[in-house]
C-alpha positions as a Python dict, from the first residue, in 0.01 Angstrom:
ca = {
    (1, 'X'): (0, 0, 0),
    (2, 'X'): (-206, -312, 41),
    (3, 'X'): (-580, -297, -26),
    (4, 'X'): (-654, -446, 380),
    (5, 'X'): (-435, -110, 465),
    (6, 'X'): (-678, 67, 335),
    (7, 'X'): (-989, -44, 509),
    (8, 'X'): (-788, 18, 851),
    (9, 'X'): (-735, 384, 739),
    (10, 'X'): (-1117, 344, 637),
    (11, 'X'): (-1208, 337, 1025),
    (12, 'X'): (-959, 579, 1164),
    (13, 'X'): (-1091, 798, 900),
    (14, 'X'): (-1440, 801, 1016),
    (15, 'X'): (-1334, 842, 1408),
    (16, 'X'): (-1117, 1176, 1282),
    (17, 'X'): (-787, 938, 1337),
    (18, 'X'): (-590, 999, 1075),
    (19, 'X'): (-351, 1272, 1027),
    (20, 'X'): (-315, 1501, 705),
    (21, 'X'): (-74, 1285, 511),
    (22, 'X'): (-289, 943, 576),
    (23, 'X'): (-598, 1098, 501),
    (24, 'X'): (-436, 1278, 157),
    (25, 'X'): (-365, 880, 63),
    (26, 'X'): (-654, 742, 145),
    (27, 'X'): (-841, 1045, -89),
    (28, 'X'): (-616, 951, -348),
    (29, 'X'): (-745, 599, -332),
    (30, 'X'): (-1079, 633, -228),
    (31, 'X'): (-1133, 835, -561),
    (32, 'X'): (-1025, 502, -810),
    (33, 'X'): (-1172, 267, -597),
    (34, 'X'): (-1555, 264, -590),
    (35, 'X'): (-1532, -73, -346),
    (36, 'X'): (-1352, 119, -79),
    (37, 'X'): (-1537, 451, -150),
    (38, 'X'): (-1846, 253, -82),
    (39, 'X'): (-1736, 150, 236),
    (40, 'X'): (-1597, 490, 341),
    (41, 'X'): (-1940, 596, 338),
    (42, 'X'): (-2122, 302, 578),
    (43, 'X'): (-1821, 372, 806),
    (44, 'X'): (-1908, 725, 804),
    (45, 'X'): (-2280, 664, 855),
    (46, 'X'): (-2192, 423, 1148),
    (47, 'X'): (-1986, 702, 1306),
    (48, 'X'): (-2258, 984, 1319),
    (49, 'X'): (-2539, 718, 1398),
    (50, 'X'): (-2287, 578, 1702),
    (51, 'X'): (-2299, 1027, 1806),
    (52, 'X'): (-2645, 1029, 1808),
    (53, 'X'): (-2817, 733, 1886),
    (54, 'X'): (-2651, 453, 2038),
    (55, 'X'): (-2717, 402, 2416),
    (56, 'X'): (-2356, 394, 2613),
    (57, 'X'): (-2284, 53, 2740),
    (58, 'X'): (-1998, -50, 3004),
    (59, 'X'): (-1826, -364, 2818),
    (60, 'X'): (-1788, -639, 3016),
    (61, 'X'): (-1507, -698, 3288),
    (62, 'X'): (-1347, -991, 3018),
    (63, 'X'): (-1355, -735, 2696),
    (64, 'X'): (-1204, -473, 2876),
    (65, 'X'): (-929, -765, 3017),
    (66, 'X'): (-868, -841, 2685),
    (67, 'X'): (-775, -485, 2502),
    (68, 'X'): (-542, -379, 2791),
    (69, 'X'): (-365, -675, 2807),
    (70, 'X'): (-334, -618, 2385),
    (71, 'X'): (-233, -284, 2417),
    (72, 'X'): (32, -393, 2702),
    (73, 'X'): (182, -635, 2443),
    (74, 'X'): (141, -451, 2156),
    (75, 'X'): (418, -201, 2216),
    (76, 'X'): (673, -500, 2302),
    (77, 'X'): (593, -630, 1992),
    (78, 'X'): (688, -351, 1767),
    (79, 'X'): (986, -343, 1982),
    (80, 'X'): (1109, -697, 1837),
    (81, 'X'): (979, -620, 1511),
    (82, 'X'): (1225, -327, 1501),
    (83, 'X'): (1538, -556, 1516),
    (84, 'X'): (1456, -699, 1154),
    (85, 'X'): (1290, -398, 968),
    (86, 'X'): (1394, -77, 876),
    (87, 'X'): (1252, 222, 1102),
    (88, 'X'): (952, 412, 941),
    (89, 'X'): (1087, 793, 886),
    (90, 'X'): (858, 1023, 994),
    (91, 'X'): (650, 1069, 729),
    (92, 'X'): (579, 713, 754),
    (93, 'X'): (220, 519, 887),
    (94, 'X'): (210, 542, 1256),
    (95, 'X'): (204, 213, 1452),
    (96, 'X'): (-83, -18, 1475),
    (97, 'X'): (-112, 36, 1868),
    (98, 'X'): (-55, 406, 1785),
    (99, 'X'): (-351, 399, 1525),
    (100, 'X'): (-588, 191, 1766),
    (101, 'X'): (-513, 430, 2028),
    (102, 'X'): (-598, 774, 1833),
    (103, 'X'): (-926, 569, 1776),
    (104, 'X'): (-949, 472, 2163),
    (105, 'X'): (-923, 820, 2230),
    (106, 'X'): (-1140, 940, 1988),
    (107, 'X'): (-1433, 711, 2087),
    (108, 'X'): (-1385, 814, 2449),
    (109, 'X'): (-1449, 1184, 2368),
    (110, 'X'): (-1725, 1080, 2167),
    (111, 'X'): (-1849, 875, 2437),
    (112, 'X'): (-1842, 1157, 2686),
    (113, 'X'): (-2008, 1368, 2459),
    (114, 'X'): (-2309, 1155, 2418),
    (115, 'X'): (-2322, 1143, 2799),
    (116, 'X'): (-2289, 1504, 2823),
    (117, 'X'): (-2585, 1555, 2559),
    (118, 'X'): (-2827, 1288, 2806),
    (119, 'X'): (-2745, 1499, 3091),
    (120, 'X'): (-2865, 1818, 2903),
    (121, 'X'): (-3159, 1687, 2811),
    (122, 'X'): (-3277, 1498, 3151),
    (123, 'X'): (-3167, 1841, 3360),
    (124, 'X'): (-3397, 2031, 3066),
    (125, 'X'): (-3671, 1756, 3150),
    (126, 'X'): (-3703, 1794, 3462),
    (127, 'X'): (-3646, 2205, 3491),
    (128, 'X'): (-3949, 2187, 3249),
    (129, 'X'): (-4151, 1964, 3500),
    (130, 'X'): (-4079, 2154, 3785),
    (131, 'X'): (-4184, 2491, 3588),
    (132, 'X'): (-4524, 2309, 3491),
    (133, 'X'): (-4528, 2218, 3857),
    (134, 'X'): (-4505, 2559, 3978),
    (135, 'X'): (-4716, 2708, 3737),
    (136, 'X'): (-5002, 2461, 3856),
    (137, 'X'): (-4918, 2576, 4245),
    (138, 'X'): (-4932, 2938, 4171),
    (139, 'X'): (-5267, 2876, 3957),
    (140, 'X'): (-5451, 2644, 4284),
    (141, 'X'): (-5329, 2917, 4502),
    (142, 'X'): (-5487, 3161, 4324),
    (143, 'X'): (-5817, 3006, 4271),
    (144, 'X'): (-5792, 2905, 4659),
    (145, 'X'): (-5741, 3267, 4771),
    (146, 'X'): (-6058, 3344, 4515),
    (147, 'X'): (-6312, 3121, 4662),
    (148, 'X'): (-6161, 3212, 5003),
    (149, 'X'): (-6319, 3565, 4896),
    (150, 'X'): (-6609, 3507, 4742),
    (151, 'X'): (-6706, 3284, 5062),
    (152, 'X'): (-6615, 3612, 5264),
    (153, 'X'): (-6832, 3824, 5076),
    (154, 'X'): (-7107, 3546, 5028),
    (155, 'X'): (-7095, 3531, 5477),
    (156, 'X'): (-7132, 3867, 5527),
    (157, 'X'): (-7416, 4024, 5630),
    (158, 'X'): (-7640, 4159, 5383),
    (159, 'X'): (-7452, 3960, 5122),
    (160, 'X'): (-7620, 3914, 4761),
    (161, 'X'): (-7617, 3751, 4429),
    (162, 'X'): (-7736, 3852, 4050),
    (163, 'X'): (-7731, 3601, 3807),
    (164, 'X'): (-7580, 3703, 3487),
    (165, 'X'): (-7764, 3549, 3159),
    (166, 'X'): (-7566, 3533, 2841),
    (167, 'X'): (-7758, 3775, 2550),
    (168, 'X'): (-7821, 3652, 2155),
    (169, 'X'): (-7436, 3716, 2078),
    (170, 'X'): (-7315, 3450, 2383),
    (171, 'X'): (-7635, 3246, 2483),
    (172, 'X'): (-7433, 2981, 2616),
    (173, 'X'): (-7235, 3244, 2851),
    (174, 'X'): (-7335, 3280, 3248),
    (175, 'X'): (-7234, 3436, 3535),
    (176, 'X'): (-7249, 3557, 3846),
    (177, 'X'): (-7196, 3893, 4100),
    (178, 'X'): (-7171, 3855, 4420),
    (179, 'X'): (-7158, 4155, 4677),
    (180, 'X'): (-7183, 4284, 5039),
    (181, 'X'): (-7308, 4589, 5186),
    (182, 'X'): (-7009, 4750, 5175),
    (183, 'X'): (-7000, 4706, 4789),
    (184, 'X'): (-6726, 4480, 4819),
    (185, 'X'): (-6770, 4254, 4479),
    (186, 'X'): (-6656, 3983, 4310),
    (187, 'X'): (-6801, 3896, 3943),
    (188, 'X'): (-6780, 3530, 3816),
    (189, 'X'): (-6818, 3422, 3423),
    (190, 'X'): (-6806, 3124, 3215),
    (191, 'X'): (-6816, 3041, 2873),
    (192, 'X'): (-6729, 3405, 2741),
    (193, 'X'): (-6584, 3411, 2363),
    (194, 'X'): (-6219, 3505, 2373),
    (195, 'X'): (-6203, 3840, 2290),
    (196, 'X'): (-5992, 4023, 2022),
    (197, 'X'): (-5662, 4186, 2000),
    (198, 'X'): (-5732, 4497, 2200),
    (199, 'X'): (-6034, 4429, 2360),
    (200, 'X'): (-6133, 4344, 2672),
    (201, 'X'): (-6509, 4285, 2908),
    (202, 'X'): (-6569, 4577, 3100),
    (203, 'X'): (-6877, 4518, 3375),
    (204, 'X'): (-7154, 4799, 3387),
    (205, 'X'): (-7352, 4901, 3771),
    (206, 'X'): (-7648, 5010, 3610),
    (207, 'X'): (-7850, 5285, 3845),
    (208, 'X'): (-8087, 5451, 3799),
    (209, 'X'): (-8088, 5347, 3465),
    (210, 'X'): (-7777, 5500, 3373),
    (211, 'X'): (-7463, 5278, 3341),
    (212, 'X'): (-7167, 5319, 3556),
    (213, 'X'): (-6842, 5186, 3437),
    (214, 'X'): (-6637, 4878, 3657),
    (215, 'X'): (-6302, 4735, 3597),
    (216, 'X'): (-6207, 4587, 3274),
    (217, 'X'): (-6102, 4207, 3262),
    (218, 'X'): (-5991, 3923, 3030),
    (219, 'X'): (-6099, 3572, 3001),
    (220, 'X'): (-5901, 3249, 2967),
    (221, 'X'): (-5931, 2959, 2695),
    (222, 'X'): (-6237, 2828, 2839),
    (223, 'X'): (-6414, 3218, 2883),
    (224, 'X'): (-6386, 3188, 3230),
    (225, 'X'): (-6303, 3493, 3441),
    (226, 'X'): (-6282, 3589, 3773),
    (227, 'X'): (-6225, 3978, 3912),
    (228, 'X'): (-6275, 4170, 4217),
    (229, 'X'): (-6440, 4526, 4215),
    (230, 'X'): (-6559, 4775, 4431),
    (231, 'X'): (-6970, 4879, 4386),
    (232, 'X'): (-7001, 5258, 4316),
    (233, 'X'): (-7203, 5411, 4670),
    (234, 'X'): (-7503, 5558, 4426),
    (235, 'X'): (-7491, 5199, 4319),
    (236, 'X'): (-7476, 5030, 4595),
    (237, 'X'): (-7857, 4992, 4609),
    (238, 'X'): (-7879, 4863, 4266),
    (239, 'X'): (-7889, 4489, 4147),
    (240, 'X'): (-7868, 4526, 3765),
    (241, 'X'): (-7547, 4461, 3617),
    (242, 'X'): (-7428, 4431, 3239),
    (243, 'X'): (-7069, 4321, 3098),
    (244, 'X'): (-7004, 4448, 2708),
    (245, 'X'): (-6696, 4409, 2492),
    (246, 'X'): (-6520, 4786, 2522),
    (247, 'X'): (-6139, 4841, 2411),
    (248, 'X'): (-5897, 4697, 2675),
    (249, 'X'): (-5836, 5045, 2832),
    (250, 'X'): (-6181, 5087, 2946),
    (251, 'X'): (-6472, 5326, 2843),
    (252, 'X'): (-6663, 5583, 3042),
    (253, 'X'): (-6973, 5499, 2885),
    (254, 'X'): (-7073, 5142, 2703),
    (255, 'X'): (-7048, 5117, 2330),
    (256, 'X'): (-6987, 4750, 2266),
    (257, 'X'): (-7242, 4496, 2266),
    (258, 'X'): (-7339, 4365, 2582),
    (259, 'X'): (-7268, 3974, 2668),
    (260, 'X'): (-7391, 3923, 2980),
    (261, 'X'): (-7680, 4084, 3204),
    (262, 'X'): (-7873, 4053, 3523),
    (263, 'X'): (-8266, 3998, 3498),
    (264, 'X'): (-8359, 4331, 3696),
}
């Protein structure tokens, strides 16, 4: 077989063109012939670069003129060419328009799989953009529906506010409660370290000075927190307020240290 044979199988080999016999022959060869072998492997390298990262391109309306009208005459060709030499048997090399068109077909589905792969990924984009996007709804509408309460609670009559002041273990840490008569409340924090695995704030009514235990809460990145909670009636009357560090279930009485507090 001639050595310019050989580089043809070379590119059907890399497109997956050649059948079992071909590609036993070109093995054969590839393994005495370090020229060829060393082109075997840029054609392969082409190949999986071409699957990956080449951007699909329409050829123009004169290239694509061209290769039909060669593959049109191509086949009359080999028809002529049959009245002089002897038939291949069957075990023989396939055709030169039968070769080129294996490789046709094989860069089509590797065309169409490279457009499949864009597809994925743009639908992925964008399903990720729209969950972002509704994450960042839900979050507004839940800080609206927040102030929306605090400015019910703050316009009610007999409304009230305690500062909270952040102690030696968060002096950069602040708050606020704010309350109506009916003991409706709503406690406010910023700056609050992020607490551990398994704990969580818990807010304190102090009366009388004994502590009465509120709801427990969490804080985001930033140590802000916002939570609603209902004033105990004996401590309705009562304007001191403390929030510790307790285990996320919630304690009956305080044993953490105590973050935030109210002047009174």
């Amino acid at each position: 077989m001639a050595h310019e044979e050989y580089q043809e199988f070379m590119t059907a080999q890399a497109l997956s063109a050649l059948d079992s016999a071909e590609a036993d022959r070109l093995e054969r060869h590839l393994e005495g012939c370090p020229e060829c072998r060393a082109a075997m492997e840029e054609w392969q390298k082409t190949s999986a670069w071409l699957a990956m990262d080449t951007p699909l391109r329409e050829p123009s309306r004169e290239v694509r003129t061209r290769i039909l009208e060669q593959i049109r005459s191509e086949p009359r060709q080999q028809v002529k060419k049959t009245k002089v030499v002897q038939m291949p048997s069957r075990t023989g090399t396939r055709s030169t328009s039968q070769r080129w068109g294996a490789i046709a077909a094989a860069l089509l589905i590797l065309a169409l799989g490279v457009s499949l792969f864009l597809v994925w990924r743009e639908n992925r984009r964008v399903k990720n953009e729209l969950a972002e996007l509704s994450k960042q709804v839900q979050e507004s509408q839940q800080e609206l529906s927040r102030q929306r309460e605090v400015l019910a609670i703050l316009s009610s009559p007999g409304a009230r506010v305690t500062e909270l002041a952040g102690t030696g273990v968060a002096p950069s840490a602040h708050g606020m409660v704010a309350y109506d008569q009916s003991g409706r409340a709503i406690v406010m924090t910023k700056s609050l370290p992020a607490p551990p695995a398994g704990k969580a704030y818990q807010l304190w009514f102090i009366a009388g000075g004994s502590p009465i235990p509120g709801k427990v809460f969490k804080t985001d990145s930033t140590g802000k927190a916002i939570m609603n909670d209902q004033i105990p009636r004996e401590a309705l009357n009562a304007s001191a307020f403390a929030i510790t560090m307790e285990p996320e279930s919630g304690v009956d009485k305080p044993t953490g240290e105590i973050y935030l507090k109210s002047g009174s």
